[in-house]
ZAMARGU-4260 file (C-alpha; in steps of 0.2 Angstrom, whole numbers, plus 5000, padded with zeros to 4 digits):
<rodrens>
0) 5000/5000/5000 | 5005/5018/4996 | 5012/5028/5013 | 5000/5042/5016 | 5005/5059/5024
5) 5002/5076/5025 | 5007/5091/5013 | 5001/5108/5015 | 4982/5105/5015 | 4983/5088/5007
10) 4985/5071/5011 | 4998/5063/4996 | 5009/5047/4994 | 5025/5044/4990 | 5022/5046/4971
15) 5018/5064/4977 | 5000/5061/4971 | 4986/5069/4981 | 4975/5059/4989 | 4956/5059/4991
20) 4947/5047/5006 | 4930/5040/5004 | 4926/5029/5020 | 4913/5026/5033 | 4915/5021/5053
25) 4915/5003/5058 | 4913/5007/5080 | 4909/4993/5090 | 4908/5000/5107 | 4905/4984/5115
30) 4890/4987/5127 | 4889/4970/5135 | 4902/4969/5150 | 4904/4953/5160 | 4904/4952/5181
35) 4926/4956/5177 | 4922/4969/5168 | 4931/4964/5152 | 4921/4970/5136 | 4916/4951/5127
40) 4911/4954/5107 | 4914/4952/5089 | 4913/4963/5078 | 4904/4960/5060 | 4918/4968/5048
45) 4922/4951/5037 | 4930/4951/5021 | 4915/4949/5010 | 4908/4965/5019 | 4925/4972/5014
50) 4926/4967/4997 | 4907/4973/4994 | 4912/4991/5000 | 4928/4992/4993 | 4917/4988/4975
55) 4908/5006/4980 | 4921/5015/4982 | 4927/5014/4999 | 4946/5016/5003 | 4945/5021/5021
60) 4938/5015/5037 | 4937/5024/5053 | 4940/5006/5065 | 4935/5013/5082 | 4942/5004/5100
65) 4939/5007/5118 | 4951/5008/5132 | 4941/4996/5140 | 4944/4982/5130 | 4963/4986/5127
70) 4966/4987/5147 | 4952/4980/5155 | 4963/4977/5170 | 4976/4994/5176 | 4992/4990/5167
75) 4986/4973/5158 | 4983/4973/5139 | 4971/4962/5134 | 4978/4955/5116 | 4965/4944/5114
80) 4956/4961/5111 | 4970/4968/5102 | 4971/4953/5090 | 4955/4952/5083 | 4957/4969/5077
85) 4975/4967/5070 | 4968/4953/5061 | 4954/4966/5054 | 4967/4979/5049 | 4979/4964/5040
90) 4962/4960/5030 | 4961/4978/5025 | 4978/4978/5022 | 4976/4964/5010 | 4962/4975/4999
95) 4971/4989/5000 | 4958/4998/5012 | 4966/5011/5022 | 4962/5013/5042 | 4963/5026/5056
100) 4961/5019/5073 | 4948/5028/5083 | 4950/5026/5101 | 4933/5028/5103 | 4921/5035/5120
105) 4904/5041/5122 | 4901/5048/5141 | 4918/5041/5148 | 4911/5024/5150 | 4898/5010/5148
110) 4902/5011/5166 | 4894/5028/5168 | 4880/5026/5156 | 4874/5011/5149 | 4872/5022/5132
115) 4890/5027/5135 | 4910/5016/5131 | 4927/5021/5132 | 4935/5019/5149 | 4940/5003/5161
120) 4931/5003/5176 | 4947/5004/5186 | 4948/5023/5177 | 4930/5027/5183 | 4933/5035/5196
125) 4919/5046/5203 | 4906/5032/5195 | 4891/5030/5205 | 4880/5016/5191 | 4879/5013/5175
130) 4860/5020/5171 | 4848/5019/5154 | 4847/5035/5147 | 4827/5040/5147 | 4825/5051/5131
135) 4843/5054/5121 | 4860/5044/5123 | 4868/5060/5128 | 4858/5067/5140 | 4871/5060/5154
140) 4884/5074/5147 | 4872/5086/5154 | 4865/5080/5171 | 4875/5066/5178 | 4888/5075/5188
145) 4899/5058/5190 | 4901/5058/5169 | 4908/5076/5174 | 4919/5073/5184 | 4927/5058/5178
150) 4933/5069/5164 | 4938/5081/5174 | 4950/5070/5183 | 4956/5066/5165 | 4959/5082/5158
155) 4968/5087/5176 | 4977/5069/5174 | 4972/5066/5193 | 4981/5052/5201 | 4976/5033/5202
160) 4989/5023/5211 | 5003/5035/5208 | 5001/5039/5190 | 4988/5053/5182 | 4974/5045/5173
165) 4978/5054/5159 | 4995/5049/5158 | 4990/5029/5158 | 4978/5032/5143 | 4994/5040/5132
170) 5003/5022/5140 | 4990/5012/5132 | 4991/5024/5117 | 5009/5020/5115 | 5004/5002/5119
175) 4991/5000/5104 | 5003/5010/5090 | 5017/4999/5093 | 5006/4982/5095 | 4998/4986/5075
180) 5014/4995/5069 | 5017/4982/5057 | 5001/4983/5048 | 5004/4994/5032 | 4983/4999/5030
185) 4986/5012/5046 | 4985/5029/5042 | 4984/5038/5056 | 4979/5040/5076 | 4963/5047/5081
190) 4967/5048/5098 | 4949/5054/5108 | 4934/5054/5100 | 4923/5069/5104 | 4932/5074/5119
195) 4920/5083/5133 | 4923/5097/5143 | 4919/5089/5158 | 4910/5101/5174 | 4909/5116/5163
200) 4900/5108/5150 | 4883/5108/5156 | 4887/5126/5158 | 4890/5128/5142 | 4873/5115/5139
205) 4864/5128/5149 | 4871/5143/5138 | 4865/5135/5121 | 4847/5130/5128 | 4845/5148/5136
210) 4850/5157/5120 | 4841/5145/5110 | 4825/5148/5117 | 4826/5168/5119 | 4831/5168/5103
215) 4818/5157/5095 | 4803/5162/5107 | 4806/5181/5102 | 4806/5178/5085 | 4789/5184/5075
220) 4788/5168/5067 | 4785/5158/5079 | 4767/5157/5091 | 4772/5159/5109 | 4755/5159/5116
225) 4754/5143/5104 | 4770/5136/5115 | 4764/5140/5129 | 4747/5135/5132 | 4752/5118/5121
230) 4768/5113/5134 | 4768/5095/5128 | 4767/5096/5109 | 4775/5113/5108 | 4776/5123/5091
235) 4791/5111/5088 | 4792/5115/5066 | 4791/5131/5068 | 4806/5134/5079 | 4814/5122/5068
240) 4811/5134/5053 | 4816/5149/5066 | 4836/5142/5069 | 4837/5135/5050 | 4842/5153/5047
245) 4858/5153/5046 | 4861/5168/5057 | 4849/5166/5069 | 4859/5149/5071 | 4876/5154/5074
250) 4869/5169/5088 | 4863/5154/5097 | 4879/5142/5097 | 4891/5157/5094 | 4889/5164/5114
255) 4895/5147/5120 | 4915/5151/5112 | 4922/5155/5127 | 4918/5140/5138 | 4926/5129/5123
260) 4940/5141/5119 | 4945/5137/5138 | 4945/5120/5136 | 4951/5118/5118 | 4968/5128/5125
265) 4970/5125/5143 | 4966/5104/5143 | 4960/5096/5129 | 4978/5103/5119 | 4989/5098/5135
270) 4982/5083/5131 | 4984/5080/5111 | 5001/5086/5115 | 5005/5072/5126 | 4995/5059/5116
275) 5006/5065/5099 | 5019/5060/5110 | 5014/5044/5113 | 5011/5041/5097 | 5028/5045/5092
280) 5037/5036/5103 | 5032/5020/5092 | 5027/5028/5076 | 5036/5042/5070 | 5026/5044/5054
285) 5006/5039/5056 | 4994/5056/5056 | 4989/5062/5071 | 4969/5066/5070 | 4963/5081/5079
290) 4947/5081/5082 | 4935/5097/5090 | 4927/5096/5106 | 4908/5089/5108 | 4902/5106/5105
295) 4909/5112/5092 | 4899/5096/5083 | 4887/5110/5083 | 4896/5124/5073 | 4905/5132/5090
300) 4922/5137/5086 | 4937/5123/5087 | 4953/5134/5094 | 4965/5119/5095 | 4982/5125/5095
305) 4993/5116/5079 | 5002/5103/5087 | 5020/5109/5096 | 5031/5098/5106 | 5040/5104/5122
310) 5053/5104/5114 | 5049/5119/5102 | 5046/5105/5087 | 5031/5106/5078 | 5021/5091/5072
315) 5019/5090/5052 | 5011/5075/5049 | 4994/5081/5058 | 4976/5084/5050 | 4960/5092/5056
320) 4947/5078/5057 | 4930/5087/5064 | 4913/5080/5068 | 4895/5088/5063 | 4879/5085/5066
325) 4862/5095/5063 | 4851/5096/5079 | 4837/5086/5074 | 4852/5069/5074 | 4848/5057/5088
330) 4829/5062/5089 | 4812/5057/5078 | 4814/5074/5070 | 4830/5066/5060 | 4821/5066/5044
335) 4819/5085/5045 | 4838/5090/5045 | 4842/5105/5039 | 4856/5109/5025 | 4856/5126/5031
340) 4863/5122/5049 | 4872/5107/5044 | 4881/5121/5032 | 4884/5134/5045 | 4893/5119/5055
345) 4904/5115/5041 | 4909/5134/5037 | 4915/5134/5054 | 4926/5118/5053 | 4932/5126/5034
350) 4938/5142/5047 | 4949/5130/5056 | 4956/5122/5042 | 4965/5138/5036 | 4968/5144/5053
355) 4980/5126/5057 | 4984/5126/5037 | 4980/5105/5038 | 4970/5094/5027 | 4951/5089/5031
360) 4945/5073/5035 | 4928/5072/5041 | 4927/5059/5054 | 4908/5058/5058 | 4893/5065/5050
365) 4877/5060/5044 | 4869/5049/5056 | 4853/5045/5047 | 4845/5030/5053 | 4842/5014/5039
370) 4825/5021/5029 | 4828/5039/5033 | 4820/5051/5017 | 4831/5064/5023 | 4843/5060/5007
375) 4846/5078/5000 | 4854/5081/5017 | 4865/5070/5014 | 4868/5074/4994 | 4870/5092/4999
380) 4884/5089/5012 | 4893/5077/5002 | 4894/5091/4987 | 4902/5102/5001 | 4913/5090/5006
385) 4918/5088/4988 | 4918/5107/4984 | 4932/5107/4998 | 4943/5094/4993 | 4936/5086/5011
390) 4940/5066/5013 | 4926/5058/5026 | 4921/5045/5033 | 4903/5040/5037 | 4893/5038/5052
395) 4891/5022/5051 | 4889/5006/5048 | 4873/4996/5047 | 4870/4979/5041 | 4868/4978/5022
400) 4874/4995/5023 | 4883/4991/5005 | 4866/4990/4997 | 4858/5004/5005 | 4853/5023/4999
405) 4865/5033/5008 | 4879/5019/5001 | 4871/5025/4983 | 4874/5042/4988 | 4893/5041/4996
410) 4896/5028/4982 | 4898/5040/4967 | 4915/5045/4955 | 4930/5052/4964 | 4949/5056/4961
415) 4958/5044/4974 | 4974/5047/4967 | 4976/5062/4956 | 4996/5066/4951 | 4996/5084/4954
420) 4987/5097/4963 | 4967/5095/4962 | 4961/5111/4957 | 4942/5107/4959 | 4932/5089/4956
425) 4911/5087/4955 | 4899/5075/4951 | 4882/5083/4945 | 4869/5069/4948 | 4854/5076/4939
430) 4866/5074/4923 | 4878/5060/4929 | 4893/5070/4925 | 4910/5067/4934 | 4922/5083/4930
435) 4940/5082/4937 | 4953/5097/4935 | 4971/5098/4940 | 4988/5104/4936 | 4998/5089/4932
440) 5018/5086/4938 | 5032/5078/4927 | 5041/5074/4943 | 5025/5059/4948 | 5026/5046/4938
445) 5011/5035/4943 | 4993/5037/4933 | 4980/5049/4941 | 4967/5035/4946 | 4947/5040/4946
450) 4934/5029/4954 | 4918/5026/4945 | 4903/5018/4950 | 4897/5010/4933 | 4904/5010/4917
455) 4904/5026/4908 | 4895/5030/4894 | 4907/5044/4885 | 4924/5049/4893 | 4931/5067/4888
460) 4951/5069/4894 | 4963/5082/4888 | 4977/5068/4894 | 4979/5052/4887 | 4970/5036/4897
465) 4965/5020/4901 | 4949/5012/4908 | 4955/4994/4919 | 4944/4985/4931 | 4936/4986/4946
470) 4930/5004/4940 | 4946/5012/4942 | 4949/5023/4926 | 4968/5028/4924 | 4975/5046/4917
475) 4990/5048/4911 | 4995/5065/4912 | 5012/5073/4914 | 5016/5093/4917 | 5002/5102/4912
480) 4983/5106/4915 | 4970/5092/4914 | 4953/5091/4912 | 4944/5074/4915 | 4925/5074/4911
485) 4915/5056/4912 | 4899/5054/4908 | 4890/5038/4915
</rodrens>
């Protein structure tokens, strides 16, 4: 497989060719945890399920594992665990599939929330029981105070039996990396998924819902005496139409900055820091993935710092790899998403890109249930990512997910390896036109390669070419502009 790292804004190979990612997460958070608390499960990525995807186009996968089922016991690696998931990336490794390994957690731990994963129970310090979450999976963010202050502990790297919390995560980091560092399909190290503020963020909660309701209960549009009087139905559209304006929107999660501008800079960058370290202690040239905080899913600001050692050295092979939901995810109002919000999020993440100078990679979005109709969400964000030379990877795997709609929407024609500098690529679905442009080099050697889908009806290159199988149309370009236009 080709080595992947990071130039400027764009991922490229050792043929200097850049790179474009098309992937979905496989997470298994293992939910079912036995009287020893070891994390017991299998998960369901086989290699005809691999084969099928990588037929549609899928070339990256987002393989999510819990603390909890690496160290199960405080300084014992379980590599039972850690096996069954090398064995996964050897597969993918096999049919050239690239992988970034998510050490994945949703509300520290299954043992604070049976809705959440992540954390041993050794690590769960402040835990009082694993409770059911009664209307969203998140809602113990927001009221259990243990969830809080187990991160809390984290963030301050509190001591358990002589060494900070925080610091035995980045051992089992450096303990992981150097277990699978002989599987060529690893890109990269996505270190903490969705990391919560701890305490301050049901402050921060409390900020959003306050300005939310100001904001939408002032607004003309919308019935308060209708709100009022009807408390259990509420005028629920038509605050929905209210904060699908774009400004309107951004006033609501914009006021929360400063509460994530603390955390983003005084612990949750302490902490990539010492996990990029980790890291490279094994590994000295996987990407390290920086993800934005829980809120910023939301479209509030991501100030990360770029990564910069202690020793003044700063890290180059790093990407931005944000998350973004609209608000209506997670509840029976997902099939009312709304591009317009979903849009104001994505701007925002665009702003961090320039600001750290990094290529994208978005590691969750979507979240549509099996048999959602809210496709053109899902086409609308997928031209965007497109329009921004984003690579992205899907939330998430269902069963039969390879013959699904959203599949038919993420599978469609894209550049995985153009050789020379993409200067724009779109696929107009109405009239099933692919149209790739880019400034070619004479110093890269290797074919620009093009997925397609289905056969093409009429190919228009400026550059010579060569259709091969398994969908993959060749380009052979040199120094130069090239202008590739398929129909199919």
């Amino acid at each position: 497989m080709n080595t992947i790292s990071v130039a400027g804004k764009r991922f490229i190979d050792e043929h200097g060719r850049e790179r474009i990612f098309n992937g979905i997460n496989f997470v298994y958070k293992g939910v079912a945890v036995d009287e020893d608390g070891v994390l017991r499960y299998k998960t369901d990525l086989n290699e005809e399920r691999l084969i099928a995807l990588k037929k549609k186009g899928i070339n990256v996968i987002r393989l999510g594992l819990t603390w909890a089922g690496i160290e199960p016991e405080m300084g014992k690696y379980n590599t039972e665990y850690l096996d069954g998931y090398k064995a996964i990336l050897k597969l993918c490794e096999k049919h050239e599939v690239y992988v970034y390994i998510d050490w994945h957690q949703d509300l520290f731990s299954n043992f604070c929330s049976l809705a959440g994963d992540g954390a041993p129970k050794w690590a769960c310090q402040y835990t009082k029981k694993s409770r059911a979450p009664k209307i969203i999976w998140a809602e113990g963010y927001f009221f259990y105070k243990d969830i809080q202050k187990s991160f809390d502990a984290f963030w301050t790297n509190e001591e358990v039996e002589g060494r900070g919390l925080r610091d035995r995560f980045c051992d089992m980091l450096t303990y992981t990396a150097d277990y699978m560092k002989d599987c060529k399909s690893v890109m990269g190290y996505d270190v903490f998924n969705e990391p919560f503020p701890g305490s301050s963020g049901k402050k921060v909660g409390l900020n959003i819902v306050k300005n939310g309701a100001e904001t939408i209960l002032f607004n003309k549009r919308v019935d308060r005496k209708k709100i009022i009087s009807n408390a259990l139905k509420k005028d629920v559209m038509a605050m929905l139409s209210v904060a699908d304006d774009k400004k309107v929107y951004g006033s609501v999660v914009g006021q929360a900055e400063k509460y994530i501008y603390e955390f983003d800079t005084k612990r949750y960058y302490p902490f990539l820091v010492a996990a990029a370290e980790a890291i490279r202690k094994v590994d000295k040239n996987g990407i390290i993935f920086i993800e934005n905080c829980y809120f910023s899913n939301t479209g509030i600001p991501c100030n990360v710092p770029r990564v910069i050692y202690k020793n003044g050295e700063r890290e180059e092979n790093i990407i931005f790899s944000p998350h973004g939901y609209d608000l209506t995810v997670d509840t029976p109002l997902t099939n009312v998403a709304s591009p317009h919000r979903v849009d104001y999020i994505f701007d925002e993440h665009k702003r961090t890109q320039e600001r750290l100078s990094v290529p994208v990679l978005v590691g969750e979005w979507g979240g549509m249930v099996p048999g959602s109709e809210e496709y053109p969400a899902l086409e609308h964000l997928i031209r965007k990512f497109d329009s921004n030379k984003w690579s992205h990877t899907y939330w998430h795997y269902f069963i039969d997910f390879e013959h699904s709609k959203i599949m038919d929407i993420i599978s469609r024609p894209l550049p995985i390896a153009v050789a020379g500098e993409i200067k724009s690529y779109s696929y107009d679905r109405k009239e099933n036109v692919f149209t790739l442009s880019y400034t070619g080099s004479s110093t890269i050697k290797a074919p620009t390669l093009i997925y397609l889908p289905k056969d093409p009806k009429k190919i228009y290159s400026t550059k010579s070419y060569v259709m091969k199988e398994n969908g993959i149309l060749q380009v052979y370009a040199g120094k130069g502009e090239c202008i590739v236009k398929v129909e199919l």
